[in-house]
Backbone bond lengths (Angstrom), bond angles and torsions (degrees), N, CA, C in turn:
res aa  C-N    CA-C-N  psi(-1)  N-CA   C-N-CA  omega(-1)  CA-C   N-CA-C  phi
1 X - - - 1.465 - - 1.533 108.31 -
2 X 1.524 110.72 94.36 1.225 105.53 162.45 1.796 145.85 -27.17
3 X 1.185 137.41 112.21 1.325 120.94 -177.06 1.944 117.68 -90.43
4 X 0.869 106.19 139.86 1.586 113.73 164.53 1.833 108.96 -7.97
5 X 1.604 119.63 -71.13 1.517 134.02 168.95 1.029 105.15 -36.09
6 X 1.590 114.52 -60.45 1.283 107.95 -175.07 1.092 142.78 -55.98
7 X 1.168 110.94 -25.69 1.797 140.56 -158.10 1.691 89.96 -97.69
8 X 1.324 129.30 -66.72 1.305 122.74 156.52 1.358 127.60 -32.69
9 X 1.382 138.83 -30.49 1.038 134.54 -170.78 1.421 125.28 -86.51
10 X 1.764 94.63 -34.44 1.581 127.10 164.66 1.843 103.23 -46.92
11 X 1.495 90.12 -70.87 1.694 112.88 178.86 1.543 105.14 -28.38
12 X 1.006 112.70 -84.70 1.281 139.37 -166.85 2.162 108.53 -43.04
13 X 1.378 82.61 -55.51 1.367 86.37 163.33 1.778 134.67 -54.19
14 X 1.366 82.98 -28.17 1.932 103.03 -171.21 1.383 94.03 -89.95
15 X 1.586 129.91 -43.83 1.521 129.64 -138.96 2.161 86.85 -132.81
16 X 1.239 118.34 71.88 1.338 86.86 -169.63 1.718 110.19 -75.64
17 X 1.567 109.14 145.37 1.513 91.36 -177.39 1.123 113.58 95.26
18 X 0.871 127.27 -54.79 1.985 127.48 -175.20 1.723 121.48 -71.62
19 X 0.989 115.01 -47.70 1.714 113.75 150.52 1.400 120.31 -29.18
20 X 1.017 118.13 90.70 1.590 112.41 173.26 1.721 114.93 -105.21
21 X 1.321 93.84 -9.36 1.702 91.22 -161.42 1.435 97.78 -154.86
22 X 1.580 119.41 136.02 1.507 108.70 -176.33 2.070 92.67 -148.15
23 X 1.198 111.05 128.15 1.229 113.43 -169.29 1.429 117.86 -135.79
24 X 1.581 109.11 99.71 1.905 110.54 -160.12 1.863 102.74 -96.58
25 X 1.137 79.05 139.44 1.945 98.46 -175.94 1.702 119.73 -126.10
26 X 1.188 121.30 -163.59 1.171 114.17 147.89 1.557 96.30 85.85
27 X 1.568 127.63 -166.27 1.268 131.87 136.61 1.368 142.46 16.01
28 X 1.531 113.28 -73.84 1.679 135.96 148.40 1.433 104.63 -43.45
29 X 1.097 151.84 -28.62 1.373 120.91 -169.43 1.840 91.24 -135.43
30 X 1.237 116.26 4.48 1.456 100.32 -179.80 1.602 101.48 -120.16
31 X 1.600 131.41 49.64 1.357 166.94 -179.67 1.969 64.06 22.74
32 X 1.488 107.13 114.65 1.731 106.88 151.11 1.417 85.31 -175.23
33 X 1.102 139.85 40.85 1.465 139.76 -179.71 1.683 98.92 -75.90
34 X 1.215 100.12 107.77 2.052 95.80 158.85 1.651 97.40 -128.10
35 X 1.555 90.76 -165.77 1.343 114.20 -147.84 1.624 110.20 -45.15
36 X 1.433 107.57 -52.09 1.673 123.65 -163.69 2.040 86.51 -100.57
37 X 1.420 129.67 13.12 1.500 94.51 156.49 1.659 123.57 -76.14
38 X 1.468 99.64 160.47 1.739 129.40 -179.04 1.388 95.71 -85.27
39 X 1.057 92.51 149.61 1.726 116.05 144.58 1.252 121.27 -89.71
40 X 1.335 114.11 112.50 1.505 143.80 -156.60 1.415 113.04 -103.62
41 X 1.237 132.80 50.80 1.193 154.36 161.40 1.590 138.95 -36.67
42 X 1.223 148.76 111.97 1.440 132.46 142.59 1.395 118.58 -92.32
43 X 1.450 114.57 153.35 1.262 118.39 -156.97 1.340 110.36 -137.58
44 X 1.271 122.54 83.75 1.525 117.45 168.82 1.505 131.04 -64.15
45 X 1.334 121.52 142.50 1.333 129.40 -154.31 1.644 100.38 -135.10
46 X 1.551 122.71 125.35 0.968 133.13 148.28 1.896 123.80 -30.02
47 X 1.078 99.37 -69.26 1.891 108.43 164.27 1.491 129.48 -129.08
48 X 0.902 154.78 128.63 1.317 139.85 -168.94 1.466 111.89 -27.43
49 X 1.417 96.51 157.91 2.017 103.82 -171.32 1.170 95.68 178.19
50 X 1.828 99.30 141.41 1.779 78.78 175.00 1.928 96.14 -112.38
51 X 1.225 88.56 163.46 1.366 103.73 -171.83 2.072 123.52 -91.10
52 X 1.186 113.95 137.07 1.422 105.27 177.40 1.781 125.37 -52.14
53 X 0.907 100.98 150.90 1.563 93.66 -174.01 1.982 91.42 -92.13
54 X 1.244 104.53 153.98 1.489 111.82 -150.81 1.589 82.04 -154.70
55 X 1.568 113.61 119.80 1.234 123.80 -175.68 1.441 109.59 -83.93
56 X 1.302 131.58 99.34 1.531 135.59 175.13 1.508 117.32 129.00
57 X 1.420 103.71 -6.78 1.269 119.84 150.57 1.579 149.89 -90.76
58 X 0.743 121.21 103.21 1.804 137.44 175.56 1.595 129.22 -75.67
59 X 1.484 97.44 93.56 1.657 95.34 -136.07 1.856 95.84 -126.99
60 X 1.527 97.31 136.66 1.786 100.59 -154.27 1.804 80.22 -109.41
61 X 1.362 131.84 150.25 1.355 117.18 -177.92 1.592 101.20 -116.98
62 X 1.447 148.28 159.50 1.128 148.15 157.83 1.214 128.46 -159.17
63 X 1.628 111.34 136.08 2.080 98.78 -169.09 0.932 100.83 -68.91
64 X 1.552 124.30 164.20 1.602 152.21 -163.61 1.735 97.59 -69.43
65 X 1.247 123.38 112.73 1.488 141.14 177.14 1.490 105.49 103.66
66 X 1.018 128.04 8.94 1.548 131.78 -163.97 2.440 87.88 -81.32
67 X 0.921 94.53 -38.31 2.017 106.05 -178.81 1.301 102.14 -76.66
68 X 1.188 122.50 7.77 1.520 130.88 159.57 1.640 115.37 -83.69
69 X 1.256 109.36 -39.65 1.452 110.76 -168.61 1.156 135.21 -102.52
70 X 1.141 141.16 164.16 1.732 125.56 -178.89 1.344 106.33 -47.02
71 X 1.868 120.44 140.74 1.594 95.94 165.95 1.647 115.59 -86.68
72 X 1.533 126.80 34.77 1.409 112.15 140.37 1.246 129.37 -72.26
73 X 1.273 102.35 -8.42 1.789 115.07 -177.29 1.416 137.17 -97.75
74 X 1.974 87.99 -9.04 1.911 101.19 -169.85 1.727 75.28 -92.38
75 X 1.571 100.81 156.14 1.413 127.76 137.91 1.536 118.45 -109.85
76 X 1.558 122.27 118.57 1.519 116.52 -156.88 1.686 91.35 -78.08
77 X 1.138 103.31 173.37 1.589 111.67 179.48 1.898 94.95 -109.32
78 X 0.921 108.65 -4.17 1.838 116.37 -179.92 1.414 105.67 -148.98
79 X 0.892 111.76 171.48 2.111 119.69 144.84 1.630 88.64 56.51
80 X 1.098 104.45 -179.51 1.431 153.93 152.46 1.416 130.80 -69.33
81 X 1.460 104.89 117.77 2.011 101.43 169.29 1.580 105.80 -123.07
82 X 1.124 124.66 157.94 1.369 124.93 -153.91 1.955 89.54 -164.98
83 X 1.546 107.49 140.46 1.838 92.50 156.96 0.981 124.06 -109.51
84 X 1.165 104.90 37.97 2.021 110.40 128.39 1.307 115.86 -73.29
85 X 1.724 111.67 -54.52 1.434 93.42 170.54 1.586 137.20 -59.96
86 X 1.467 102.04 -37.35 1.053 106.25 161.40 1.689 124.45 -39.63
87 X 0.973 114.59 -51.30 2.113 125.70 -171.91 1.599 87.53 -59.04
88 X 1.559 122.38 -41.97 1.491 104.30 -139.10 1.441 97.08 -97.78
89 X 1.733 115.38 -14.28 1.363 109.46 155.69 1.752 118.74 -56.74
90 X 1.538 105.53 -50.83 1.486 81.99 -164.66 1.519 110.73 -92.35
91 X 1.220 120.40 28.11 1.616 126.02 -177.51 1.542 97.67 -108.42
92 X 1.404 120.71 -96.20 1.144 129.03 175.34 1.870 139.84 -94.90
93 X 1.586 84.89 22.94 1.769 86.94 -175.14 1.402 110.90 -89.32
94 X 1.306 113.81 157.89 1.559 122.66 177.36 1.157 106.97 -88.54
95 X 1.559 118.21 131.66 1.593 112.66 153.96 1.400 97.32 -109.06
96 X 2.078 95.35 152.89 1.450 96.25 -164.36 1.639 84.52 -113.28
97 X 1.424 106.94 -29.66 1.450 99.69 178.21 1.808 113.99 -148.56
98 X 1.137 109.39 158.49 1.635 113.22 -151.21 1.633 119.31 96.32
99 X 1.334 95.22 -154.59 1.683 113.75 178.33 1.227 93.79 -111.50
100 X 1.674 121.74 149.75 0.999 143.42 162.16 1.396 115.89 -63.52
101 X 1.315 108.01 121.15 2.082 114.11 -159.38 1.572 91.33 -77.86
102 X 1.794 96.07 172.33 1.527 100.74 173.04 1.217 87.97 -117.62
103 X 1.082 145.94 -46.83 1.745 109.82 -168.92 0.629 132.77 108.92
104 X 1.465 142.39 -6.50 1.051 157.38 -130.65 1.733 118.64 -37.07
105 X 0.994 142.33 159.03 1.833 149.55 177.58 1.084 135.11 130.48
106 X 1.660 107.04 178.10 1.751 84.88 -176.37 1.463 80.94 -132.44
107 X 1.802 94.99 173.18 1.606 98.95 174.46 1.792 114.91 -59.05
108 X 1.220 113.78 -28.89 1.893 101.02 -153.82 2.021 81.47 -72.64
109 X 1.193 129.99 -9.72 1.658 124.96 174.54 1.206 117.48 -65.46
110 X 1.692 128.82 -42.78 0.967 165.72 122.81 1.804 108.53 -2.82
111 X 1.140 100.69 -95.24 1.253 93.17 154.79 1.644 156.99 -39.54
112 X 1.405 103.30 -51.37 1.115 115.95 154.63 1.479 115.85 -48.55
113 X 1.059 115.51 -25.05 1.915 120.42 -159.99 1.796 98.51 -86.74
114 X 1.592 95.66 -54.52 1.889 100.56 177.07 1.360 98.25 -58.39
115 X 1.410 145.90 -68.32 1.319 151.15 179.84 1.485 100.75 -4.74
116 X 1.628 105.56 -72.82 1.869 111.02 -134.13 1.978 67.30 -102.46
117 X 1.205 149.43 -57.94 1.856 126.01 167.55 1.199 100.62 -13.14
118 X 1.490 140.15 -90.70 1.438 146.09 -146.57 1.719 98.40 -51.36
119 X 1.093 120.65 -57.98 1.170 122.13 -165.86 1.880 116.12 -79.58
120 X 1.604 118.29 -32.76 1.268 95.79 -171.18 1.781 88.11 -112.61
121 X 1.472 136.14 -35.30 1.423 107.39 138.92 1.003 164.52 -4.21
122 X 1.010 106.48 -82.77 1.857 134.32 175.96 1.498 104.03 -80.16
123 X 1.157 108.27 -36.60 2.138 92.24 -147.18 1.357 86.90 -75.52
124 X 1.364 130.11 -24.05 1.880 104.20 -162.53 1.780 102.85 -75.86
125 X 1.203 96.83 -40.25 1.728 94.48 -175.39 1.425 97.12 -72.54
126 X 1.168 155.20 8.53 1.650 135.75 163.82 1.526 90.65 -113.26
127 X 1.308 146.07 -32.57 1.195 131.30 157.09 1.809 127.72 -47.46
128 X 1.631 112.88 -32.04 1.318 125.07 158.81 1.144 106.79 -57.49
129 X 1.529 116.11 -70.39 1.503 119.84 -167.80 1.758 130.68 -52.86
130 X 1.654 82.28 -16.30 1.925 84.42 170.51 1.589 115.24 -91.39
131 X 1.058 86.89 -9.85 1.422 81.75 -179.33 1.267 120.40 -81.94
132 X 1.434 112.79 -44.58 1.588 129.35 -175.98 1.760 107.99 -64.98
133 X 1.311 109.15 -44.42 1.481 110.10 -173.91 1.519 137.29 -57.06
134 X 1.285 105.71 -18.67 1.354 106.66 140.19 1.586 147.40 -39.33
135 X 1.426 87.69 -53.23 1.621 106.85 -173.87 1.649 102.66 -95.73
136 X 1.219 116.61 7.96 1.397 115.46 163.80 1.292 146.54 -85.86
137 X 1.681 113.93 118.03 1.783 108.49 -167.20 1.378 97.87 -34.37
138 X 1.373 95.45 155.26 1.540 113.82 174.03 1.767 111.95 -96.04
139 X 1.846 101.24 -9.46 1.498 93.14 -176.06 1.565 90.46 -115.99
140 X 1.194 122.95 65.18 1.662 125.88 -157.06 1.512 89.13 -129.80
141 X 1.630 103.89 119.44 1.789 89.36 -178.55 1.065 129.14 -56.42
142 X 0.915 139.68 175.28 1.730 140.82 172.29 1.618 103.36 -92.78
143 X 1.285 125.19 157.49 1.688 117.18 175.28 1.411 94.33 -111.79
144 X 1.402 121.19 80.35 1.519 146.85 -178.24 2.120 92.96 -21.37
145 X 1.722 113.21 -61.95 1.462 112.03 -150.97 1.788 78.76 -62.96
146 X 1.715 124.66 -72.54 1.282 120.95 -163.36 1.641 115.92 -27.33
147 X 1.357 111.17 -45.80 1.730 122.29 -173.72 1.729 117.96 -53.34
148 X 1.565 80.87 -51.14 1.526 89.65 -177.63 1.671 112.70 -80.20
149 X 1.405 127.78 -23.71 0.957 104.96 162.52 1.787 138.91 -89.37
150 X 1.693 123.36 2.53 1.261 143.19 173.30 1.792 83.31 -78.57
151 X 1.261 115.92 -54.38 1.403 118.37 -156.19 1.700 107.20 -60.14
152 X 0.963 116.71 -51.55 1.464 125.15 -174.21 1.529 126.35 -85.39
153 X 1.742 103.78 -43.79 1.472 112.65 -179.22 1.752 109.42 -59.53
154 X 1.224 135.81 -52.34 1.608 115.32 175.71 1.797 115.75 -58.74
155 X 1.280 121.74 -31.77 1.430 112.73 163.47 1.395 115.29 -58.20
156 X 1.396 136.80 0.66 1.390 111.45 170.27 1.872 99.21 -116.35
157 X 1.158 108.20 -10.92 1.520 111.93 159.87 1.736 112.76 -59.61
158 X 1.487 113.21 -70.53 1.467 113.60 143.22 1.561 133.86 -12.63
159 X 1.233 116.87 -65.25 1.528 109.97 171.09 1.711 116.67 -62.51
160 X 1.472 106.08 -38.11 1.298 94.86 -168.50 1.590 117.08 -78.98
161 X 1.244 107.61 -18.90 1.456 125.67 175.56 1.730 108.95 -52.36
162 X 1.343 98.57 -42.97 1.361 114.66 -179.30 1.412 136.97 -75.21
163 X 1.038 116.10 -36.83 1.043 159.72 128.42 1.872 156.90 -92.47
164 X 0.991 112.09 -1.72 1.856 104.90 160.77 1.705 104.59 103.37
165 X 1.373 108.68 -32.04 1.184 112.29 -140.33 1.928 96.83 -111.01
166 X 1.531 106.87 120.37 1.598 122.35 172.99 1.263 118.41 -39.96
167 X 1.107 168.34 128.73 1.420 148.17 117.32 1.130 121.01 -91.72
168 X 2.069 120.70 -167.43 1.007 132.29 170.58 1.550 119.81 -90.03
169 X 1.266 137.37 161.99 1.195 129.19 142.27 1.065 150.09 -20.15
170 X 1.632 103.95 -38.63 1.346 112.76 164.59 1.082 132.40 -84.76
171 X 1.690 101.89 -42.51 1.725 120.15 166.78 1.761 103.18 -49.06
172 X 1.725 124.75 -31.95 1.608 104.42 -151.70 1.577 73.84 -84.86
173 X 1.205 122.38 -42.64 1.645 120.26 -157.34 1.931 102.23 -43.07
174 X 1.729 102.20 -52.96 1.484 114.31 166.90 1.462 114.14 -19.77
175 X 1.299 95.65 -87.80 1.559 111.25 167.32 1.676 138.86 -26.09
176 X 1.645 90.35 -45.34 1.943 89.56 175.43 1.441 92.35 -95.73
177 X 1.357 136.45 -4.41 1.794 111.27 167.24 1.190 98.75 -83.54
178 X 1.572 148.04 10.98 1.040 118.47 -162.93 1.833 87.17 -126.41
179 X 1.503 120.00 -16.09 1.473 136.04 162.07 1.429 88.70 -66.20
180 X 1.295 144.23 -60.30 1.350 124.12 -131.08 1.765 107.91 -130.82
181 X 1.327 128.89 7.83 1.247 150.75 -163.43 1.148 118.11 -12.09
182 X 1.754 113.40 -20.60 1.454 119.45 175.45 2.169 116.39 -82.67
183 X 1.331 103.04 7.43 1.611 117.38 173.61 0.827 101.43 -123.59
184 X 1.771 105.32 130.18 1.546 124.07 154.76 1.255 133.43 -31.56
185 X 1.249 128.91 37.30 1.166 124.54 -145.67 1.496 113.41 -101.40
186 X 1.290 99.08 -23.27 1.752 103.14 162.12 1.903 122.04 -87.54
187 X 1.048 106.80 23.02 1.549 126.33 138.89 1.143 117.09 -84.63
188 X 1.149 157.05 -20.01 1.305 153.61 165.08 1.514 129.52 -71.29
189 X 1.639 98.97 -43.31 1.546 126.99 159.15 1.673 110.43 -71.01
190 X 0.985 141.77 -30.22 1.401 168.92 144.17 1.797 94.20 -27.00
191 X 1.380 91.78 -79.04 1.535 96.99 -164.69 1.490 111.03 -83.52
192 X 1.661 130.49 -4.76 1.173 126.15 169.83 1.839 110.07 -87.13
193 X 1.545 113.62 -22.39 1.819 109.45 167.75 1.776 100.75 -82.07
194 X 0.901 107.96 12.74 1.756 110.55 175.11 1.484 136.82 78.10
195 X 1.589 95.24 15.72 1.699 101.42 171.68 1.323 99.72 -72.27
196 X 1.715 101.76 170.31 1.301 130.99 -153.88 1.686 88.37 -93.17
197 X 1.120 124.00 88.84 1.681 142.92 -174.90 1.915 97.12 -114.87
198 X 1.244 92.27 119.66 1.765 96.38 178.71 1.714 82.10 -103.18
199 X 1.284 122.36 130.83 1.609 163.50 174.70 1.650 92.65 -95.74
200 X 1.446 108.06 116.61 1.550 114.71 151.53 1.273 124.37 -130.00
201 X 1.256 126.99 -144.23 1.406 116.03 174.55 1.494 105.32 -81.20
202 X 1.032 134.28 -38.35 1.256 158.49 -179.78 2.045 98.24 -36.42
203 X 1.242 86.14 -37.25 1.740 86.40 -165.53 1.912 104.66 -97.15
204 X 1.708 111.43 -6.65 1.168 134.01 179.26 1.931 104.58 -72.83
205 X 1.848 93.41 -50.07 1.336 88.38 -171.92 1.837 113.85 -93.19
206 X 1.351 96.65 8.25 1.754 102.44 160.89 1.157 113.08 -81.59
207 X 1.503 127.23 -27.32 1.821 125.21 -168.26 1.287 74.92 -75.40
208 X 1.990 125.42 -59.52 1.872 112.16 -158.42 1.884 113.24 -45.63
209 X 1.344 102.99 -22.58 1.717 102.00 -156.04 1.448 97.60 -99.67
210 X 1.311 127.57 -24.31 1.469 137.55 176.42 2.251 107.84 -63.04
211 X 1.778 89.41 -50.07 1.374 88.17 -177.99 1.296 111.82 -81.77
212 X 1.712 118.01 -15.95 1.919 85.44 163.86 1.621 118.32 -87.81
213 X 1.207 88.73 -8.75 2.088 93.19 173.56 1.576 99.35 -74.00
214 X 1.512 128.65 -12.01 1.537 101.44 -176.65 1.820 91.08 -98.90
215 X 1.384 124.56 -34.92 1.358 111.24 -169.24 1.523 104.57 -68.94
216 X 1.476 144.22 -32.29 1.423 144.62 167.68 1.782 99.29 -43.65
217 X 1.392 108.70 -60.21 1.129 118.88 -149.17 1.965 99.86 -59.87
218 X 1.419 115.15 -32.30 1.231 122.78 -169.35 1.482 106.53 -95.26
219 X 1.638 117.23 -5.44 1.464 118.58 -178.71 1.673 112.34 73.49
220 X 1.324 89.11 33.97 1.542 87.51 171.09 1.877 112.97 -127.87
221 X 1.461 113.44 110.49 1.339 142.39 165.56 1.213 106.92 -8.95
């Protein structure tokens, strides 16, 4: 598991000089680090450059002042910007090096963003998944990383929708077992801190019944 230093040091070595700004999110700063998390990174750059691909890293790229501006306005030079990322930079992200960005946004952006995620995101793969699960062996492994992440990732879309406020995977998973107490749902959180959680279909068609209980729950069709 790569660290922040490290990832800089690599950088730095490859790009000397051009790193101006390095800003870790995600996982690393929202205490949910397990076995298979990334380093969840933005990376400011003096001039365009492209960057090494670095196995365990998840890496958003942007020229130097680009974390100044609305992100309708950045074009990343790598990765992805979203204002989610944006919020979770200027709420709870680490900078390891530079100035701490502002970020610019407001919540209804925020919102709006989890909204139209859940729906043009999410819905096709839980719209696949209902369909198929029927006709699926019952002694057919489960793909434990795929499960846990359909299973968990719209519950923290869900919380924030609801409220403003970022979390982890595990924390949102927390949260909708404690919304929904009649789903297994702290088996999932269970088996994503790495207890010995046997995943069946059973726990396939709780992520399907969890994600239409979070789109009802948010008033979305």
């Amino acid at each position: 598991m790569i660290t922040p230093g490290e990832y800089l040091s690599l950088l730095d070595a490859r790009l000397p000089g051009l790193v101006v700004g390095a800003h870790v999110y995600g996982s690393r700063v929202l205490d949910d680090v397990v076995a298979d998390s990334d380093l969840d990174v933005v990376i400011e750059l003096s001039s365009p450059a492209e960057l090494p691909a670095v196995d365990g890293a998840d890496v958003a790229v942007v020229l130097a002042g680009a974390l100044e501006k609305p992100v309708s306005e950045v074009t990343p030079l790598a990765g992805a910007v979203t204002p989610v990322l944006w919020q979770q930079l200027r709420t709870v992200g680490q900078t390891v090096r530079g100035a701490r960005p502002s970020c610019p946004g407001t919540a209804a952006e925020v919102e709006a963003y989890c909204r139209d995620n859940l729906v043009s995101y999410w819905k096709p793969d839980f719209d696949q998944a209902r369909e198929a699960l029927p006709s699926r062996p019952a002694d057919k492994p489960v793909a434990r990383d795929v499960l846990l992440w359909v299973g968990l990732g719209p519950a923290r879309l869900w919380h924030t929708i609801r409220t403003g406020e970022i979390v982890s995977k595990s924390r949102a998973g927390e949260l909708a077992a404690a919304r929904w107490p009649d789903l297994p749902i702290s088996d999932l959180v269970a088996a994503r801190r790495g207890e010995d959680v046997t995943l069946t279909n059973d726990h396939i068609a709780l992520a399907i019944e969890l994600f239409d209980r979070i789109l009802a729950d948010v008033a979305i069709p």
